[in-house]
PAZAPA-4460 file (N, C-alpha, C; in steps of 0.05 Angstrom, whole numbers, plus 32768, in hexadecimal, padded with zeros to 4 digits):
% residues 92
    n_x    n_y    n_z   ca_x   ca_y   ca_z    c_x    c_y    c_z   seq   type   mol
   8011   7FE8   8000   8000   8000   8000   8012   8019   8000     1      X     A
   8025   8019   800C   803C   802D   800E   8042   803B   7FF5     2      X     A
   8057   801D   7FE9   8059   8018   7FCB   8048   8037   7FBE     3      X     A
   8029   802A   7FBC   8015   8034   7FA6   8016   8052   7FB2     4      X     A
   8015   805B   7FC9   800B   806F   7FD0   8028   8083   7FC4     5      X     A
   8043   807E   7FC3   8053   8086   7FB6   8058   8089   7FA5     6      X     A
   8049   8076   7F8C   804A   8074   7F70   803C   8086   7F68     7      X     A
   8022   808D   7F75   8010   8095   7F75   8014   80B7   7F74     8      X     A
   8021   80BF   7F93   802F   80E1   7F89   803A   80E6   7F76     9      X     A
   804F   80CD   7F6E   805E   80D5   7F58   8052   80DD   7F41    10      X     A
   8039   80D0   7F3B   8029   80D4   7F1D   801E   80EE   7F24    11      X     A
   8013   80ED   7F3A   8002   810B   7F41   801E   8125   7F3F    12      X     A
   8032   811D   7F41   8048   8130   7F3E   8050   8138   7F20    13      X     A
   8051   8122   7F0F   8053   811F   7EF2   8037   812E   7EE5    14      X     A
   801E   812A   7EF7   800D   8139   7EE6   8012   815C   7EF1    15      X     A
   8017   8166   7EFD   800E   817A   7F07   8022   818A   7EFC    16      X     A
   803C   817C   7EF3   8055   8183   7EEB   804D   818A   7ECB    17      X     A
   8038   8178   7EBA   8034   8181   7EA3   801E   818E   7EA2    18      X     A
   8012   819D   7EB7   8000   81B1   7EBD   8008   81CE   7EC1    19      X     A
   801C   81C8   7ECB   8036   81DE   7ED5   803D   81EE   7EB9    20      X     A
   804C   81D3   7EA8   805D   81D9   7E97   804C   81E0   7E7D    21      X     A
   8038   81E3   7E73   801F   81E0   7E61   8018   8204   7E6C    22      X     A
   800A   8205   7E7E   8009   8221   7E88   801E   8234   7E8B    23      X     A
   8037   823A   7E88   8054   823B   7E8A   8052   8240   7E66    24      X     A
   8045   822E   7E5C   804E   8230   7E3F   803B   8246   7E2E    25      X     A
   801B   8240   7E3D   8011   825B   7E32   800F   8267   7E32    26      X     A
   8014   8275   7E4E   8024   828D   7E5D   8037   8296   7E48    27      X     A
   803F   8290   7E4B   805A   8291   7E31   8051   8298   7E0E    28      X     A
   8041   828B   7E0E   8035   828A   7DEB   8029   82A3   7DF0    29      X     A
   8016   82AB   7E07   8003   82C5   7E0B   800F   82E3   7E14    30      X     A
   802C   82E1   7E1E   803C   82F6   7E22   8043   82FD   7E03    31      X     A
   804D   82DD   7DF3   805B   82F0   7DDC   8044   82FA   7DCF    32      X     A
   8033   82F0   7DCB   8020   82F6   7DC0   8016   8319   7DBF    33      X     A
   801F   8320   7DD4   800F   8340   7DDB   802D   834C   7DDE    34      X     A
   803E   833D   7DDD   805D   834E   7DD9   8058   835F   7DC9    35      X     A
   8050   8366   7DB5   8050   8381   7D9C   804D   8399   7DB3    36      X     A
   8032   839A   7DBB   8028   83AB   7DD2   8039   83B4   7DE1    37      X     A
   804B   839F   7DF0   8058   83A1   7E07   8078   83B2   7DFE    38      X     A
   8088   83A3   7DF2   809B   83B6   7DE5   80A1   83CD   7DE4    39      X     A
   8093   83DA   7DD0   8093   83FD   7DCA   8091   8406   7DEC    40      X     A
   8086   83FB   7DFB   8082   840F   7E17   809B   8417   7E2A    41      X     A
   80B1   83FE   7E19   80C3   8407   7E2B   80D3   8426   7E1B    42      X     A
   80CB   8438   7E09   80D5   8450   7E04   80C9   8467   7E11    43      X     A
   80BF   8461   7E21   80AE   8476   7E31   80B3   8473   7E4C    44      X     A
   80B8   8487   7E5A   80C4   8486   7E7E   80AE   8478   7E8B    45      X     A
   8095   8483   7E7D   807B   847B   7E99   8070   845A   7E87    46      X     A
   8075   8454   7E6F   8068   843D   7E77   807F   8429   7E6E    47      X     A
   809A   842E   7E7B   80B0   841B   7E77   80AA   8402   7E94    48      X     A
   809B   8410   7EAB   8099   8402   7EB6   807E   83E5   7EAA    49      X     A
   8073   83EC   7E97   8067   83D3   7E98   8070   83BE   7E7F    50      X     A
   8081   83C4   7E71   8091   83BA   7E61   80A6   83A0   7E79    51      X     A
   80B0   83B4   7E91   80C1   83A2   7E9C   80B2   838D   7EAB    52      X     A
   8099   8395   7EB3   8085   837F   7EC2   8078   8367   7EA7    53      X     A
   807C   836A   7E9D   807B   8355   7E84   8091   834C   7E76    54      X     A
   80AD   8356   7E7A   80BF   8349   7E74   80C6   8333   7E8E    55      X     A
   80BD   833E   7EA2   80C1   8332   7EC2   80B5   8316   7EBE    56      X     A
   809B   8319   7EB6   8089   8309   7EAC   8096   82F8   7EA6    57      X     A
   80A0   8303   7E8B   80A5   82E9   7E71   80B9   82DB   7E80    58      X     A
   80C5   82E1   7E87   80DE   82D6   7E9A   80D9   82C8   7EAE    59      X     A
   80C7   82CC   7EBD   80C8   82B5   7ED0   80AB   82A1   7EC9    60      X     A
   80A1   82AC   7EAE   8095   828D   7E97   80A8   8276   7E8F    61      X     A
   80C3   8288   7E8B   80CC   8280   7E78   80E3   8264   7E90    62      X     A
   80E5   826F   7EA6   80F4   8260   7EB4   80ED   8246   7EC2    63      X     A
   80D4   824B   7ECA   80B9   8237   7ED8   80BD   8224   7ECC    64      X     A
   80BA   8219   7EB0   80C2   81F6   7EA9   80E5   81F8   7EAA    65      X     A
   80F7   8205   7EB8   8107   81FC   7EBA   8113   81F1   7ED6    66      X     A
   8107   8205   7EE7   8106   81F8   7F08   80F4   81DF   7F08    67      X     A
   80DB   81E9   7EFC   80CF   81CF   7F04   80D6   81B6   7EF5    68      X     A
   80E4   81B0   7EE3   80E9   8192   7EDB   810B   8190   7EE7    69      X     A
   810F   81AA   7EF2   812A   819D   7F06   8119   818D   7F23    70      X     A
   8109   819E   7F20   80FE   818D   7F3D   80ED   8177   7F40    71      X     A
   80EE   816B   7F20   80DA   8158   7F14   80F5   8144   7F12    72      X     A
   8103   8144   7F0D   8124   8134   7F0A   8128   812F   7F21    73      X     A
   8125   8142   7F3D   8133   813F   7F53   811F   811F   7F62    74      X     A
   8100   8131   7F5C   80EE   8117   7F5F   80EE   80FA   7F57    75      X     A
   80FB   8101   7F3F   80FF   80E1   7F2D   8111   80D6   7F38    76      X     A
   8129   80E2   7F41   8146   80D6   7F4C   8145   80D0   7F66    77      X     A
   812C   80DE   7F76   8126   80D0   7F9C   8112   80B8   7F91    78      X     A
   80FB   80BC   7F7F   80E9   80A3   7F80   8102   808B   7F78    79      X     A
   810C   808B   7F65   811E   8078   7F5C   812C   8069   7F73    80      X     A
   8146   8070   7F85   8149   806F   7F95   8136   8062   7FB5    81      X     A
   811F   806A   7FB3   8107   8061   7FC5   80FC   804D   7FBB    82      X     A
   80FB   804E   7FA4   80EB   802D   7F98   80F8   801E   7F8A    83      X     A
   810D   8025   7F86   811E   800B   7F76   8132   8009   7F81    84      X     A
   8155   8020   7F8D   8167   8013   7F8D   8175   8010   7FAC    85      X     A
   8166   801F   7FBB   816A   801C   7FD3   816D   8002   7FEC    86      X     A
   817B   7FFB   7FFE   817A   7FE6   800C   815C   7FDD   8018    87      X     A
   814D   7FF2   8023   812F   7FF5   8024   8119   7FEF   8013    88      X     A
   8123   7FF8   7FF7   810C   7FFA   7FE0   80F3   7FEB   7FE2    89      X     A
   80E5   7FEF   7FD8   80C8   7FE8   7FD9   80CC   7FCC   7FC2    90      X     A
   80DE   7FC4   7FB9   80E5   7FAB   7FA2   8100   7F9B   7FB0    91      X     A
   8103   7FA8   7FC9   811F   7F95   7FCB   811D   7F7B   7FDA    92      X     A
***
């Protein structure tokens, strides 16, 4: 029962991870998308600030599937370890 209940986060971790990364991506498709808009504003003092809140944006769109499938690797490399190669493992 252990076993399953661990197999079990892991999938729920794998889904939520391509829920993450899917939303991350249209975020992304929908910034560039309105980029034309956004651009030109940074030649102007008063609306350079919202040029930089949308480059801020795009940037931390753009970084989110990269933490998160480091922390999707870190997951894969503890479950691994917990269910297969460990003296404990759930197979040993």
């Amino acid at each position: 029962i252990m076993g399953m209940g661990i197999i079990l986060i892991f999938i729920l971790a794998v889904f939520k991870a391509i829920y993450i990364n899917m939303a991350a991506w249209i975020g992304i498709t929908l910034l560039m998308i309105v980029s034309p808009l956004f651009i030109p504003l940074i030649l102007f003092r008063t609306t350079s600030r919202y040029f930089e809140k949308w480059l801020r944006t795009l940037f931390g769109l753009m970084l989110q599937p990269v933490f998160l499938f480091a922390y999707l690797s870190l997951l894969i490399a503890a479950f691994d370890v917990i269910v297969f190669t460990s003296p404990k493992s759930l197979y040993a």
